[in-house]
C-alpha positions as CSV (number, residue, x, y, z in Angstrom):
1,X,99.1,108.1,122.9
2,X,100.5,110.1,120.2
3,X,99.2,108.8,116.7
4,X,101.2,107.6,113.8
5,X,101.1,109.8,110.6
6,X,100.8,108.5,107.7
7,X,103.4,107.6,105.8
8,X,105.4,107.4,109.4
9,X,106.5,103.9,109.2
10,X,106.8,103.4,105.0
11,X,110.1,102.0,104.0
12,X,111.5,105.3,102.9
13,X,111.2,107.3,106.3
14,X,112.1,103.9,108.0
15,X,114.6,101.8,106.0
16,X,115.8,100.2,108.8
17,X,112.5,98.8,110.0
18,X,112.5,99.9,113.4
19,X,109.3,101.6,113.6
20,X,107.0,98.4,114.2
21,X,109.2,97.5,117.2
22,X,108.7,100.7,118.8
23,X,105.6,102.1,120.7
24,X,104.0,105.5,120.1
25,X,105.6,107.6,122.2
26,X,109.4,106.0,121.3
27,X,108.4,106.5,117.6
28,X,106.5,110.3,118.2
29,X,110.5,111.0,119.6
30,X,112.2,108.9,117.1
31,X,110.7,110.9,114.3
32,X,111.0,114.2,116.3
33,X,115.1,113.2,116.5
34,X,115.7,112.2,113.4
35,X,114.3,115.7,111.9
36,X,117.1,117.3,114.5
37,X,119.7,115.1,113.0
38,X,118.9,116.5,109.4
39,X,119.7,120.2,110.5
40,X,122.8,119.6,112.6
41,X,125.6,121.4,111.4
42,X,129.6,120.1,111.3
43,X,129.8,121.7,114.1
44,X,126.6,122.0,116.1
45,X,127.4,122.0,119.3
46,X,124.1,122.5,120.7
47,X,122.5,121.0,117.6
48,X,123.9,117.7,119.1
49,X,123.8,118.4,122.3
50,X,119.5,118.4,121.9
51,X,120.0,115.3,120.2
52,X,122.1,113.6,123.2
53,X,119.2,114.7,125.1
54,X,116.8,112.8,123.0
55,X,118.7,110.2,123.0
56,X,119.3,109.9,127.5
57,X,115.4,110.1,127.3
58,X,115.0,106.9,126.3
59,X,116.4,105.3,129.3
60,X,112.9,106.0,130.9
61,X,111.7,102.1,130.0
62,X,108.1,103.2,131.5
63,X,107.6,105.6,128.9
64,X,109.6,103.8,125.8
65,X,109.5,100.2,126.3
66,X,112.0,97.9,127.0
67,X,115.8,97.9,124.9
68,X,114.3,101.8,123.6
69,X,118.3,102.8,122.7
70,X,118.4,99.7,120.2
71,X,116.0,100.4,118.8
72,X,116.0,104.3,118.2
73,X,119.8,104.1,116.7
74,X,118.2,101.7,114.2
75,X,115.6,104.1,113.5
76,X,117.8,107.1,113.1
77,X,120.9,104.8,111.1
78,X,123.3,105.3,113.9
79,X,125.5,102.7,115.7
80,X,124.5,101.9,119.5
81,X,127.9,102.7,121.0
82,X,127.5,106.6,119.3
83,X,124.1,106.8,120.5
84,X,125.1,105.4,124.3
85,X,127.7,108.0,124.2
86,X,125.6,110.8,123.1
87,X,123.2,109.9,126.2
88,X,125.9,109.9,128.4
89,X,127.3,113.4,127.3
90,X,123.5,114.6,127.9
91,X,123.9,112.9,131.3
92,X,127.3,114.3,132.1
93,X,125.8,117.7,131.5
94,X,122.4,117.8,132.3
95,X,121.6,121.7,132.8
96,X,120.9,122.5,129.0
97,X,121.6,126.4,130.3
98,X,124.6,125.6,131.7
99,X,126.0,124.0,129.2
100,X,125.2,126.3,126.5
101,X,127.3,128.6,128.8
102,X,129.9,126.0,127.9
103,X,129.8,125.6,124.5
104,X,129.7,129.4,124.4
105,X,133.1,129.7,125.8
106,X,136.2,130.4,123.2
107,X,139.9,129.6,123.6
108,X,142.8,131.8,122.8
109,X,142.4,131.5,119.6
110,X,138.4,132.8,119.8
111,X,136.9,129.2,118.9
112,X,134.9,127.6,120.8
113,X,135.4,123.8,121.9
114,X,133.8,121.1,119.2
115,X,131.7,118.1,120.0
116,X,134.7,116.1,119.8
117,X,135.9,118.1,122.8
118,X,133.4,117.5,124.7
119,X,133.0,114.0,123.8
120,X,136.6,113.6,124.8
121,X,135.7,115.4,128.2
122,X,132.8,113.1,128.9
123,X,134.9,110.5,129.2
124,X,136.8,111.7,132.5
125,X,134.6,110.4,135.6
126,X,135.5,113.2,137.7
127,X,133.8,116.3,137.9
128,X,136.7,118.0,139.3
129,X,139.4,117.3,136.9
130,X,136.7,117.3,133.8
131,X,136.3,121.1,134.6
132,X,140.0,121.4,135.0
133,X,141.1,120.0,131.6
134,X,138.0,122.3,130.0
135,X,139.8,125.1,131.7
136,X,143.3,124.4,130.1
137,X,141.8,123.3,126.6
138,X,140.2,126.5,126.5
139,X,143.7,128.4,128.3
140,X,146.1,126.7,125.8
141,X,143.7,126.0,122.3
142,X,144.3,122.1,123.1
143,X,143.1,119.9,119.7
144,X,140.7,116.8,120.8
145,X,143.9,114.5,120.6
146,X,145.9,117.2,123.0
147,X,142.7,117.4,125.6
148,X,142.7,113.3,125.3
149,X,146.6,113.6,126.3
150,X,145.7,115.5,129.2
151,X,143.2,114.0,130.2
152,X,145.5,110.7,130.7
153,X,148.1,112.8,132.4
154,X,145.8,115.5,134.4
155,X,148.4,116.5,136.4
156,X,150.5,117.9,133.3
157,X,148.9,118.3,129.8
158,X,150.4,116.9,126.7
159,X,153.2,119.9,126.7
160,X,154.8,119.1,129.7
161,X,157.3,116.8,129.9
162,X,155.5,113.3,130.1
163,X,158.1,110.8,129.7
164,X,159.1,109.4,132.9
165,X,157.5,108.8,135.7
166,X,159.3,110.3,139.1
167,X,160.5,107.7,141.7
168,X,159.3,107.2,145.3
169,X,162.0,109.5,147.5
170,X,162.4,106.2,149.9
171,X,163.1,103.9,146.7
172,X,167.3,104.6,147.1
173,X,169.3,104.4,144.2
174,X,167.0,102.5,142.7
175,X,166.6,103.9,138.8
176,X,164.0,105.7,137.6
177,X,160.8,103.2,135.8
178,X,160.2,105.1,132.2
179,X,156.4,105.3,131.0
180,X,155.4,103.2,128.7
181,X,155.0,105.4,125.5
182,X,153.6,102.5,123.1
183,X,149.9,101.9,125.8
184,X,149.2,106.2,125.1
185,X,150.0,106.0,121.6
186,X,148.0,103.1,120.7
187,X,145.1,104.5,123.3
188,X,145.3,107.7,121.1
189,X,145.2,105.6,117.7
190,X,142.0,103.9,119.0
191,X,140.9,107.2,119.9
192,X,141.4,108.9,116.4
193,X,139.8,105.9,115.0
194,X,136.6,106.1,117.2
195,X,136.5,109.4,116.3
196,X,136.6,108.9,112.4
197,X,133.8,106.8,112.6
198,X,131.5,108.9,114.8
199,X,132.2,111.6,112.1
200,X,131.5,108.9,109.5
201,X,128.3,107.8,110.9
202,X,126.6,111.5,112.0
203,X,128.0,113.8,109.2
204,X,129.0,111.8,106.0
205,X,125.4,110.1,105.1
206,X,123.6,113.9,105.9
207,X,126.4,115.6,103.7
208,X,125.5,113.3,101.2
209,X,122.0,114.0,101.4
210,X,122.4,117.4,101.0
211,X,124.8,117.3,97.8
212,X,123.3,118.9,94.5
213,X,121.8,116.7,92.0
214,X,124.7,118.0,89.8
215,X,127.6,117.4,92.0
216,X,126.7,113.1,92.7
217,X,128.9,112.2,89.6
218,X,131.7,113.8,91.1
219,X,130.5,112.7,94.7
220,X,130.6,109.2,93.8
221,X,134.2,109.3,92.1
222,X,135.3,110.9,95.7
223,X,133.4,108.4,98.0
224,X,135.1,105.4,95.6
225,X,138.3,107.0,96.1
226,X,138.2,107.5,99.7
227,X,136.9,104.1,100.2
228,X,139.9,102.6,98.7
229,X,142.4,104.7,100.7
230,X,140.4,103.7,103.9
231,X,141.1,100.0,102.8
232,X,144.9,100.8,102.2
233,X,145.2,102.3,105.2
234,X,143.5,99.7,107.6
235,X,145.9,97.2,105.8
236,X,148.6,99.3,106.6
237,X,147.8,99.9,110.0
238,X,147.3,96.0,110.5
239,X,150.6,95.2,109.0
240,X,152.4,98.0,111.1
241,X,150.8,96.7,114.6
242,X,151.5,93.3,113.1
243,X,155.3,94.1,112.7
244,X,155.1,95.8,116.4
245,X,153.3,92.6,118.0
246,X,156.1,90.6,116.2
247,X,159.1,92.7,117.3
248,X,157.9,92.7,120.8
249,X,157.6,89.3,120.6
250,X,161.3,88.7,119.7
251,X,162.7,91.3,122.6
252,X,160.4,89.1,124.8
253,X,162.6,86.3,123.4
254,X,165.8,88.2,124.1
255,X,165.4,89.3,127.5
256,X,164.4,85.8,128.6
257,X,167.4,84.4,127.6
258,X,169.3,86.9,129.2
259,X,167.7,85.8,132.5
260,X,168.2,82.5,131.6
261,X,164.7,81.5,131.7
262,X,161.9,81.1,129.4
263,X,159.8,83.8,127.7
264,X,156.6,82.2,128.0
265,X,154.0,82.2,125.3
266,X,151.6,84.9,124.8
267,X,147.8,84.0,125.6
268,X,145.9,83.5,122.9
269,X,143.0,85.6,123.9
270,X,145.3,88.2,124.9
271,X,147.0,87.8,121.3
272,X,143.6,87.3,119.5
273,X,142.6,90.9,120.7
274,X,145.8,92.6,120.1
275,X,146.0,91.2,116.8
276,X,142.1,90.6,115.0
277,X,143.9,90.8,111.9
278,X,144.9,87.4,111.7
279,X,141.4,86.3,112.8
280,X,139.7,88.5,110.0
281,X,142.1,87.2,107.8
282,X,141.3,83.8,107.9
């Protein structure tokens, strides 16, 4: 067993109190993790990528104990979903080589993809069409938001022309069912927003760290700031889906009483998730 040093488990290296829930060889890792996470880059691909590989390690409950994942993101200060989703990209590409082949690779523009991308690229199950939409990110210089477009409509890319959907050649006459442009752009809000906060989570706290001593005045006058736009702009947001849910509502209304029959009511757990605002309101 690997011994504790001293100092290991005193509240400043472990604010969170984690370490006396952990065993030797989770905390001997924890430790060895956490001193990655201080050195990663903005952009450290590979930086990360070790770190995603620390993190999938802990799935071996032999070695780590039971619920390991809890508790190293409490140990390091990260949320579970960003760790879970660090081990999975480490799953996704196991071959350390081969994906530092990856990460090597530039797009037309002569950058390379960021973690982002390859975050976004986890997320696609298949093998197949994952190296495909890394092939045209790279071809065309897609963003993360344009590989996360693509990635919803493989066959085409965010350029092409994605509006409507073609009609079965045995359908007749019948007219052509558009795509439903509201379900991608709210998918790609939730994405930006999942985004922000990974950013939030593995970069802002280590930038911090790392300002001068003579920069924090100005430091905390920024961080104050941008807290308060945050705030404006969740409310905003709110309000704005808020005025959606409500229009939708009232064409609901509209084409039911074209069709002479009811619109039905909306089901409240349905409603409740669409719109927490109300319930965080209360």
């Amino acid at each position: 067993m690997a011994q504790k040093k001293p100092g290991q488990t005193g509240e400043k290296n472990d604010p969170n109190g984690a370490a006396g829930k952990m065993n030797d060889a989770l905390l001997e890792q924890a430790n060895q993790t956490r001193d990655r996470i201080a050195k990663i880059e903005n952009n450290d691909v590979m930086g990360r990528y070790a770190v995603a590989c620390d993190f999938h390690t802990t799935r071996d409950a032999a070695k780590y104990g039971a619920n390991a994942m809890q508790k190293f993101a409490k140990f390091v200060g990260w949320s579970l979903t960003t760790v879970q989703d660090y081990a999975k990209l480490a799953a996704t590409w196991p071959d350390a080589q081969k994906f530092a082949k990856l990460a090597a690779k530039q797009n037309k523009n002569g950058i390379p993809l960021s973690w982002s991308h390859f975050v976004a690229l986890m997320r696609e199950e298949d093998a197949e069409l994952r190296a495909d939409l890394m092939a045209q990110a790279l071809k065309k210089g897609w963003t993360v938001a344009e590989l996360e477009a693509g990635r919803k409509t493989p066959t085409s890319g965010p350029s092409d022309n994605t509006g409507t959907a073609t009609t079965d050649s045995t359908a007749g006459t019948a007219e052509p069912v558009a795509a439903n442009p509201v379900i991608a752009m709210v998918s790609g809000v939730a994405e930006k927003l999942t985004a922000v906060k990974a950013t939030c989570e593995t970069d802002l706290l280590k930038t911090i760290a790392a300002a001068p001593a003579a920069t924090l005045d100005e430091t905390l006058t920024s961080l104050q700031t941008a807290r308060e736009q945050v705030v404006t702009l969740h409310k905003s947001t709110l309000n704005s889906i808020d005025v959606a849910i409500a229009q939708v509502e009232e064409r609901r209304k509209l084409e039911a009483k074209k069709k002479g029959k009811p619109a039905g009511k909306t089901d409240k757990a349905s409603a409740s998730k669409a719109n927490p605002s109300k319930k965080s309101a209360a």
